[in-house]
C-alpha positions as CSV (number, residue, x, y, z in Angstrom):
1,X,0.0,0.0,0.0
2,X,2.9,2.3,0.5
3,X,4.7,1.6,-2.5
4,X,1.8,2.4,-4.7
5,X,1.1,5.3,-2.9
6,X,-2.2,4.3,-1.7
7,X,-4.1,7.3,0.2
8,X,-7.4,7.3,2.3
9,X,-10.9,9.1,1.3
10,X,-10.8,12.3,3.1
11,X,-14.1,11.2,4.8
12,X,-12.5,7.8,5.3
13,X,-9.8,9.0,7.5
14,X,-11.5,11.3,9.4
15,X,-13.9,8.0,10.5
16,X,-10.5,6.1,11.4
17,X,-9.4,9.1,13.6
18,X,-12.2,9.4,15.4
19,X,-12.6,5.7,15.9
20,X,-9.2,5.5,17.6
21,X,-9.6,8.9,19.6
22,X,-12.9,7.3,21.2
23,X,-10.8,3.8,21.6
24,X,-8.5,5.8,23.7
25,X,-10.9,7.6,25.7
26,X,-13.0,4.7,27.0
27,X,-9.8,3.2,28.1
28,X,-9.3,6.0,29.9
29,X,-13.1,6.0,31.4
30,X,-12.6,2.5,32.1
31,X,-10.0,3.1,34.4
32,X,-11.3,5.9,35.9
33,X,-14.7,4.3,36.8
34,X,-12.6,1.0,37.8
35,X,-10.6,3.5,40.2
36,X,-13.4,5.5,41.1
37,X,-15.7,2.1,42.2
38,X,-12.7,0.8,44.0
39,X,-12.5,4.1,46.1
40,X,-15.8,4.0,46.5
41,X,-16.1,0.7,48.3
42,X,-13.0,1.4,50.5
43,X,-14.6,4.4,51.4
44,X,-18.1,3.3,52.5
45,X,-15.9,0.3,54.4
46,X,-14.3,2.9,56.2
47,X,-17.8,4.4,57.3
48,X,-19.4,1.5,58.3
49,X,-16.3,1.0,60.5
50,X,-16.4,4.2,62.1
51,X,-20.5,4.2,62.8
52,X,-19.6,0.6,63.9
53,X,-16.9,2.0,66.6
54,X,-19.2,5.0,67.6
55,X,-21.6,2.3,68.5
56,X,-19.3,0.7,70.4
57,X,-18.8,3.9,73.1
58,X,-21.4,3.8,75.5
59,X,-20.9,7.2,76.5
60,X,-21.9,8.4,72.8
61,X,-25.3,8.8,71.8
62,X,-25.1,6.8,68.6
63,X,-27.4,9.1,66.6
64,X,-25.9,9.9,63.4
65,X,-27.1,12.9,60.9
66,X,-27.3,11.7,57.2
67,X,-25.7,15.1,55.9
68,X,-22.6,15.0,58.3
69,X,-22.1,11.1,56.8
70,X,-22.4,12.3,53.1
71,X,-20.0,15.0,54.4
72,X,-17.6,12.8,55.4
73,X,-17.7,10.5,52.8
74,X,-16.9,13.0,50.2
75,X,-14.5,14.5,51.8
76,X,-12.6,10.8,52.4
77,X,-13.4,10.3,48.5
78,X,-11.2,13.8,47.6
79,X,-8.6,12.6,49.7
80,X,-8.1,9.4,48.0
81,X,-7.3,11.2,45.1
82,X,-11.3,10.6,43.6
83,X,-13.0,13.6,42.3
84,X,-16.7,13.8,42.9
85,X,-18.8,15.7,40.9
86,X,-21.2,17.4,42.9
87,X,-22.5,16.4,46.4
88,X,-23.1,12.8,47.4
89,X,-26.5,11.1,46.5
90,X,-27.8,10.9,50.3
91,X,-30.9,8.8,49.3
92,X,-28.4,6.2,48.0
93,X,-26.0,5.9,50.8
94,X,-29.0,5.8,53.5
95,X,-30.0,2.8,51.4
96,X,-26.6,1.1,51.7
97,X,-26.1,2.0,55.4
98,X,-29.6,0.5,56.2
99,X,-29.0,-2.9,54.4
100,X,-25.3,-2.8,56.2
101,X,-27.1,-2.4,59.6
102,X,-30.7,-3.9,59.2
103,X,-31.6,-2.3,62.9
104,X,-30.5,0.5,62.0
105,X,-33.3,3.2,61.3
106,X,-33.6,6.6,59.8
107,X,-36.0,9.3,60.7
108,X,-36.9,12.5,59.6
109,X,-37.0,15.8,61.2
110,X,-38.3,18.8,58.4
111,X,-35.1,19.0,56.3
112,X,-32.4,16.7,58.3
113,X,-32.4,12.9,58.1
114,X,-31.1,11.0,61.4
115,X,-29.8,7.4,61.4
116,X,-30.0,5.5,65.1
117,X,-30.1,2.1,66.2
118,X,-33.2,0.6,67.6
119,X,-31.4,-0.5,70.9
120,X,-29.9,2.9,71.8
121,X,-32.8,5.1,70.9
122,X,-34.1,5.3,73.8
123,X,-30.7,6.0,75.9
124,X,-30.4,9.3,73.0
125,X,-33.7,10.3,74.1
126,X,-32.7,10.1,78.2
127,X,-29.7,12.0,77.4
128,X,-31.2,14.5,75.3
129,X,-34.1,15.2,78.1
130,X,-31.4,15.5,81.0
131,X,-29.3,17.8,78.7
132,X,-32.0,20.1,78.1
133,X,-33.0,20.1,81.9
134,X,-29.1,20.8,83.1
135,X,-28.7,23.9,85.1
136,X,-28.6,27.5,83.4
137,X,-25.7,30.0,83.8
138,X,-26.6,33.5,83.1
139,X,-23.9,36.4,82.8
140,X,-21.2,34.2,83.5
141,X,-18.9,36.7,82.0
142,X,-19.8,39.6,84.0
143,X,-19.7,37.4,86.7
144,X,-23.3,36.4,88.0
145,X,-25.0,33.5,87.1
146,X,-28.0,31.9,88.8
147,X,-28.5,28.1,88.9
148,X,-32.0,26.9,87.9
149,X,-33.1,23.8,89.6
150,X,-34.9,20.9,88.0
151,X,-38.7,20.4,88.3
152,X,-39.8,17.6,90.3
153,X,-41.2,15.1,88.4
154,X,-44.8,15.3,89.9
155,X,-44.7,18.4,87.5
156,X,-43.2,16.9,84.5
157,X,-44.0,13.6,84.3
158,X,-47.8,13.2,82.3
159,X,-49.8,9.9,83.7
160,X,-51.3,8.0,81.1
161,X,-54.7,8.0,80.9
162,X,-56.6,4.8,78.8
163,X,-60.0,5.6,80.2
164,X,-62.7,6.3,77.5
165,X,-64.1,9.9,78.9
166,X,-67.2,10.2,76.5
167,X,-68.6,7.5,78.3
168,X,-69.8,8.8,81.2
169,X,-72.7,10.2,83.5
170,X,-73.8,13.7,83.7
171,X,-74.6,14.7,87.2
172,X,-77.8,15.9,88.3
173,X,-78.7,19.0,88.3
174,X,-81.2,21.0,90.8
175,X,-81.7,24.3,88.3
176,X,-85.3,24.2,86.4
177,X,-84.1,26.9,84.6
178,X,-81.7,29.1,83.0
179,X,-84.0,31.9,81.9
180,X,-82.7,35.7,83.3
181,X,-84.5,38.6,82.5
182,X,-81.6,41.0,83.3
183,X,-80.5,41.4,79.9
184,X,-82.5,44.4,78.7
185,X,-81.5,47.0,81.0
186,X,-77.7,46.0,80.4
187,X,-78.4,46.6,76.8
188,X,-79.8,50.2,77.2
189,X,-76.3,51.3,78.4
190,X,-75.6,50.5,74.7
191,X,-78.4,52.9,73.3
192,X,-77.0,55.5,75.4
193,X,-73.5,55.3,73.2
194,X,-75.3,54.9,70.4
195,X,-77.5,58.2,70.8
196,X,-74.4,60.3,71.8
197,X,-72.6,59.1,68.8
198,X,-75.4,59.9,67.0
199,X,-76.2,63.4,68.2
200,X,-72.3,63.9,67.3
201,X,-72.4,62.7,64.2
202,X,-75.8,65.2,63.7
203,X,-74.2,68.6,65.2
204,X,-76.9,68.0,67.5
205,X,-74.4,68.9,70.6
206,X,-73.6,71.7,71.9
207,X,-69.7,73.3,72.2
208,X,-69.6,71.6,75.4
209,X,-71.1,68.0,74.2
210,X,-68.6,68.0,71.8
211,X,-66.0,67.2,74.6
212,X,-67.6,63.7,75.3
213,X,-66.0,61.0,74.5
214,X,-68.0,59.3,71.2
215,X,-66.2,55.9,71.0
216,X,-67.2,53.1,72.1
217,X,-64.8,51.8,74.7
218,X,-63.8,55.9,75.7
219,X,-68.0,56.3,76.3
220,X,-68.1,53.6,78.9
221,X,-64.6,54.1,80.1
222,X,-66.0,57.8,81.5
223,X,-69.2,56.3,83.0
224,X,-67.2,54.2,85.0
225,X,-66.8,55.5,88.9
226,X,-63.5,56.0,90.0
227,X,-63.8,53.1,92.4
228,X,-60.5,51.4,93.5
229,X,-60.6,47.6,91.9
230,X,-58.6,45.2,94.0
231,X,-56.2,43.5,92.0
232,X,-55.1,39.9,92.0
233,X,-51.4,38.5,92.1
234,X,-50.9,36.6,89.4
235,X,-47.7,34.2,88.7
236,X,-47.1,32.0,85.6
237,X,-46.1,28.8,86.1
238,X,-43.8,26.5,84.3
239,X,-45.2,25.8,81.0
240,X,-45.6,22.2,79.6
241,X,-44.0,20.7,76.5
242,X,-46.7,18.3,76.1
243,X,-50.2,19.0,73.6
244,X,-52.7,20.6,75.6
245,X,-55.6,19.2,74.0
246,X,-55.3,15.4,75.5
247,X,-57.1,13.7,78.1
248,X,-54.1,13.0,79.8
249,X,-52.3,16.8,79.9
250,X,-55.6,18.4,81.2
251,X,-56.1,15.8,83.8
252,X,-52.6,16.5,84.7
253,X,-52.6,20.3,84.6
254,X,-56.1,20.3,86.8
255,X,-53.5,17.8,89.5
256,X,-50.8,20.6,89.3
257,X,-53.3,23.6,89.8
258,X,-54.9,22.2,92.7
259,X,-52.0,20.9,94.4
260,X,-50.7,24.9,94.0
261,X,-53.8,26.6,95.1
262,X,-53.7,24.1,98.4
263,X,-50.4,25.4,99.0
264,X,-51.1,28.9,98.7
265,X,-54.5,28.8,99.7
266,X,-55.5,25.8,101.9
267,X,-59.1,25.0,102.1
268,X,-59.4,26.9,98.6
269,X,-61.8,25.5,95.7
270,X,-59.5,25.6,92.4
271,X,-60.7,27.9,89.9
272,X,-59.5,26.9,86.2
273,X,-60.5,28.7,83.0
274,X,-59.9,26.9,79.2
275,X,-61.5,27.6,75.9
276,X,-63.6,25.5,74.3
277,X,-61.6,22.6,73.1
278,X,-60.1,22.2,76.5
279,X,-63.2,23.1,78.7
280,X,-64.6,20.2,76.8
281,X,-61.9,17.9,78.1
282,X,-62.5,19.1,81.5
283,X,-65.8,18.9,82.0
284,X,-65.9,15.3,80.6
285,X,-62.8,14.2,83.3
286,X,-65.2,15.5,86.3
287,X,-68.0,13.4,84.6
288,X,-65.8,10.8,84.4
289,X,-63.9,11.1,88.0
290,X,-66.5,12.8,90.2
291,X,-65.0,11.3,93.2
292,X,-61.2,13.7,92.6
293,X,-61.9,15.6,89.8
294,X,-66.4,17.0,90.6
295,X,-67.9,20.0,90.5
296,X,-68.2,20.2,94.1
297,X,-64.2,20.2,93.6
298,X,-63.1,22.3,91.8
299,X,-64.8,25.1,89.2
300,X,-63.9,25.1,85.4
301,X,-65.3,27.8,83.4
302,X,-65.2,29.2,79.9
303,X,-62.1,31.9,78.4
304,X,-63.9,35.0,77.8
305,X,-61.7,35.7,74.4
306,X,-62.5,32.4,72.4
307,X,-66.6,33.2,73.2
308,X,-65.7,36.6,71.8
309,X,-64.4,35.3,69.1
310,X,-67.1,33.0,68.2
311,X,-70.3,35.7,68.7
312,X,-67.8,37.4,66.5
313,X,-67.8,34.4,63.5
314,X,-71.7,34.2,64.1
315,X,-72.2,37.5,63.1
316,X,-69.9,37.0,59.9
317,X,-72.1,34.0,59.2
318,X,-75.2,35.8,59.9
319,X,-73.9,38.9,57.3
320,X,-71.9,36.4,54.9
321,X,-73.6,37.4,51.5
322,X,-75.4,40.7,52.8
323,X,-73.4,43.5,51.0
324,X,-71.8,44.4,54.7
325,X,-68.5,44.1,53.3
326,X,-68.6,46.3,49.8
327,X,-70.8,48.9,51.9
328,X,-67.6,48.6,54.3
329,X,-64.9,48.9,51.3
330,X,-67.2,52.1,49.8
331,X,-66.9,53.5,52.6
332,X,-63.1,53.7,53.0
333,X,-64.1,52.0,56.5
334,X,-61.6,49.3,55.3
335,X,-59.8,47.4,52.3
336,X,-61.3,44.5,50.3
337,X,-59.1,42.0,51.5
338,X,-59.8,43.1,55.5
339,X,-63.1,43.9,55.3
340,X,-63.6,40.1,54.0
341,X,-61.4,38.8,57.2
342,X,-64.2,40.6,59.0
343,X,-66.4,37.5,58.2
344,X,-64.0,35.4,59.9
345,X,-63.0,37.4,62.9
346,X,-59.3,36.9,61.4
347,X,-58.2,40.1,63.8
348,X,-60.4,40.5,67.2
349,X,-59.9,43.9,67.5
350,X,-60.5,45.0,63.9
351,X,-63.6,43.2,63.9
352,X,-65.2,44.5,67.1
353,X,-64.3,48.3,65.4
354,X,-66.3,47.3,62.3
355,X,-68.9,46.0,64.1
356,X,-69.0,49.2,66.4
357,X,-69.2,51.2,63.9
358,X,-71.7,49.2,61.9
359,X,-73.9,49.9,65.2
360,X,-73.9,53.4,64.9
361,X,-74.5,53.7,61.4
362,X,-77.3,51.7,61.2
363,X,-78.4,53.7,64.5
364,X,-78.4,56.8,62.7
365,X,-80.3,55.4,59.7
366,X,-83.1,54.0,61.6
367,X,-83.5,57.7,63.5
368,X,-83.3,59.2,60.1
369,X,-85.5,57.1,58.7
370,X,-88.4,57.7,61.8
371,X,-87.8,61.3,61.3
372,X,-88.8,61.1,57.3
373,X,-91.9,59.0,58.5
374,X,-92.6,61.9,61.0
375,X,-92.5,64.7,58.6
376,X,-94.7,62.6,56.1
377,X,-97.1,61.4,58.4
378,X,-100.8,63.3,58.5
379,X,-103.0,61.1,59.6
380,X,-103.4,61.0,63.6
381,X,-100.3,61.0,66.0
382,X,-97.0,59.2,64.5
383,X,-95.7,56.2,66.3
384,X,-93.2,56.4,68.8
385,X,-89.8,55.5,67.4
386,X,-89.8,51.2,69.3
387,X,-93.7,50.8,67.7
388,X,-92.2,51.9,64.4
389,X,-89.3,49.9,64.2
390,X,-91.8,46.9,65.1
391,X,-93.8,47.9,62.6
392,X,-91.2,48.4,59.8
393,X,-89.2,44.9,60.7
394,X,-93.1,42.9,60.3
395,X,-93.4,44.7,57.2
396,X,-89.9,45.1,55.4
397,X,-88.3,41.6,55.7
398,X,-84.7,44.0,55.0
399,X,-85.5,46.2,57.6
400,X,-85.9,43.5,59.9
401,X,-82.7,42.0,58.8
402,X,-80.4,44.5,59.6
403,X,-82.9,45.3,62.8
404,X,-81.3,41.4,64.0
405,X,-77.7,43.2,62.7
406,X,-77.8,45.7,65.4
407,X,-79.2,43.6,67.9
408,X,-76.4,41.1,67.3
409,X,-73.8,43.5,67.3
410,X,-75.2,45.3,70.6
411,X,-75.4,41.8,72.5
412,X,-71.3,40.9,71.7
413,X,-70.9,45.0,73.0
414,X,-72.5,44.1,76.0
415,X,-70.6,41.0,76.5
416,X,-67.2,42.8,75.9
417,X,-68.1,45.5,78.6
418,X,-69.0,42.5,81.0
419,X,-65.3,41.2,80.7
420,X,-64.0,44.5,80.7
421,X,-65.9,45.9,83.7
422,X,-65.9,42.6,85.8
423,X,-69.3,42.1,86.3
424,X,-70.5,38.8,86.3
425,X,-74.1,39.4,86.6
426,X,-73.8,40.6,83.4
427,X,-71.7,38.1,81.8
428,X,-74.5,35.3,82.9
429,X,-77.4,37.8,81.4
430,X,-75.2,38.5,78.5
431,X,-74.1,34.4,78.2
432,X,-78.2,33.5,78.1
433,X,-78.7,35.2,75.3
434,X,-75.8,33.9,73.4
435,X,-76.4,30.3,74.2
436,X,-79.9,30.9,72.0
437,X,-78.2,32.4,68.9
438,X,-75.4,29.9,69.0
439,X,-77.7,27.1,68.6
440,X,-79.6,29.6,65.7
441,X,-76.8,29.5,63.6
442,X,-75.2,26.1,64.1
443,X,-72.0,26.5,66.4
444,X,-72.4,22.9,67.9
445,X,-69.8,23.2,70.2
446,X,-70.8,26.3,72.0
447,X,-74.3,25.9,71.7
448,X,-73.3,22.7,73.6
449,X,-71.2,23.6,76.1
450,X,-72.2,27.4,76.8
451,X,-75.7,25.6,78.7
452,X,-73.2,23.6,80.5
453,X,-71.6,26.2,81.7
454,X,-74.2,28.3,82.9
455,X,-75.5,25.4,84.5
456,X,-72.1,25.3,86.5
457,X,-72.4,29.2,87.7
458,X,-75.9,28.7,88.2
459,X,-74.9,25.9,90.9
460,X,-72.0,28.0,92.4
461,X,-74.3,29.5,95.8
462,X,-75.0,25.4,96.6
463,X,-71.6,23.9,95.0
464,X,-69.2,26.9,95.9
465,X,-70.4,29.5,98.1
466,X,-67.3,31.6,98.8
467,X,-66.2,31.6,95.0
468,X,-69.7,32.6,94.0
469,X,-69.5,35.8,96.4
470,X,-66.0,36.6,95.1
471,X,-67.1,36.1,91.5
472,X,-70.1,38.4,92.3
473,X,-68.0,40.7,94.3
474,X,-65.0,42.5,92.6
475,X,-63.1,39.2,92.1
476,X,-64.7,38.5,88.6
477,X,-61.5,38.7,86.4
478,X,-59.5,41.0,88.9
């Protein structure tokens, strides 16, 4: 071929060239990948070793994070000459260690991975409680530090409870009735607001007038006498880790509180307040334990914010769909997006603001409106302003609508001044009346409970004599 002078096809050669360049190259990534494996296994031997060894220590909590392994497996990898190209596959090497050490298990906490034997988990879960619970320096560099002692285990240590509480008999009860009839005159304290702001808003006041307060909470706040309230010392106690909203944590937590009020108090009935969930749970444990845990024990009763909170989503359910919330947004009262969280009492505050001032607007459009029907009328002697509204509401299914509006939004008024002005007789009056609406508009688990617990502070002067003359004194919420 050389002696004739033989010569390839341009295209020919090019094919042969690249044939022996890729001939060469998967030698190379032969060898590589042969290397590469051979690191690879050394490697992983050399972690099983040292997880094995850890294992071994007794004084070691063998709990092992999947990212610190994959760390130091790469890192082994570059120093065995091995480059890796990106991080380690994590998924894969949990995989291997597992089938390495079959009780071996991994779980998950959000973003980390942990790997732990069976055997020791336990023992990492002693450690871990006695290391949070050590003793705590403060300012040890300016050189004060105060040692915190542990809690006794009485306090920390939750009893199991296995018990089925929803099985259980409901005491008997010596009240006929809840019916009170002292509702009314509670609720013309609100008309009284509700006229001032209205003569305000009217420049029906005179230069003087002008200097009375025409909010709602600043109204009643000056009607108050300047009385000296008596108030209580409060403490907080150690909070628990544990969920609240077991069986076993409340039965626990009513054991703690009564063991406290016996030493501060002796002779004292405990007094416990929970919201609904958790007044729930409590009143089923005295059901269930009458003989520790009855109502001739201790007193549970309802947190004043969370029934607030629901009057507040029944009257979003009763004005869902009603145009209260454009009328709100047209009136630069509030934005779309808040004036919808309105519905669902998303911020307390907020809400009883809208539903103040949604009082005294209507107020002012029912007065104008009797006003226009006394100018027009001629024939006899016009209505008094109560007959008319009566009148209107049987007539004008709209005008009785947003009549049930204002009442609704004068009752959860009233109930807010009871809390905030500690009067209990009020807060029973005010309660009544709720109880009815809640079952109106289908909140099961007040309408439920609500009964139950004016059944409870109906049976206080029999049950609890001295807590019923605090609660009726100035001790209500002090």
């Amino acid at each position: 071929m050389v002696a004739t002078e033989a010569k390839y096809h341009t295209k020919c050669l090019v094919r042969l060239y690249n044939r022996e360049r890729k001939a060469n190259l998967e030698g190379i990534n032969d060898n590589g990948k042969g290397q590469a494996a051979s690191a690879s296994d050394i490697v992983f031997a050399e972690l099983v070793l040292y997880i094995d060894e850890t294992r071994q220590d007794e004084e070691t909590a063998s709990v092992f994070k999947l990212a610190e392994l994959a760390q130091l497996y790469n890192s082994r990898m570059e120093q065995l000459g091995v480059e890796v190209d990106g991080r380690v596959h994590t998924t894969r090497l949990k995989e291997r260690l597992l089938a390495e050490f079959p009780d071996m298990r991994s779980y998950s906490k959000g973003r980390e991975v942990l790997m732990a034997f069976e055997v020791d988990v336990s023992t990492a879960l002693a450690k871990a409680c006695a290391d949070r619970s050590l003793p705590v320096l403060i300012g040890p560099v300016a050189g004060c530090s105060k040692t915190i002692d542990r809690l006794p285990e009485y306090y920390t240590e939750v009893p199991p409870v296995s018990s089925n509480i929803k099985v259980s008999q409901v005491p008997e009860t010596r009240i006929k009735s809840l019916t009170r009839d002292g509702f009314s005159w509670h609720n013309k304290e609100e008309y009284k607001w509700l006229d001032n702001a209205r003569e305000v808003v009217e420049n029906k006041t005179t230069a003087d007038d002008h200097a009375m307060n025409t909010s709602w909470a600043a109204f009643h706040a000056s009607r108050q006498p300047p009385g000296i309230r008596v108030t209580s010392s409060t403490a907080l106690l150690p909070l628990f880790q544990e969920s609240a909203h077991t069986v076993a944590m409340i039965k626990h937590s009513l054991d703690v509180v009564s063991k406290a009020v016996e030493h501060l108090n002796p002779g004292q009935s405990p007094v416990v307040t929970f919201d609904q969930p958790l007044y729930a749970l409590a009143k089923q444990i005295q059901f269930k334990w009458p003989e520790k845990y009855g109502e001739d024990k201790l007193v549970v009763m309802f947190g004043g914010l969370h029934i607030e909170m629901a009057v507040l989503k029944m009257l979003g359910n009763w004005l869902q769909g009603s145009g209260w919330v454009e009328a709100l947004v047209q009136a630069d009262i509030s934005s779309p997006g808040t004036a919808d969280s309105f519905l669902k009492a998303a911020h307390v505050s907020r809400t009883r603001r809208a539903h103040q001032i949604t009082a005294a607007a209507l107020n002012v459009l029912q007065h104008r409106a009797y006003d226009n029907y006394c100018q027009t009328q001629t024939d006899g002697v016009p209505l008094v302003f109560e007959a008319w509204c009566s009148q209107r509401a049987e007539n004008i299914p709209q005008f009785q609508y947003w009549s049930i509006v204002l009442e609704l939004e004068l009752l959860m008024l009233v109930f807010v001044r009871s809390l905030r002005e500690a009067s209990f007789t009020m807060y029973l009056d005010t309660l009544t009346e709720l109880a009815k609406w809640f079952h109106a508009m289908d909140h099961t688990h007040y309408a439920r409970w609500i009964p139950v617990h004016l059944r409870d502070m109906a049976e206080l002067p029999r049950a609890h004599p001295r807590i019923d003359h605090e609660l009726f004194g100035l001790s209500f919420l002090s």
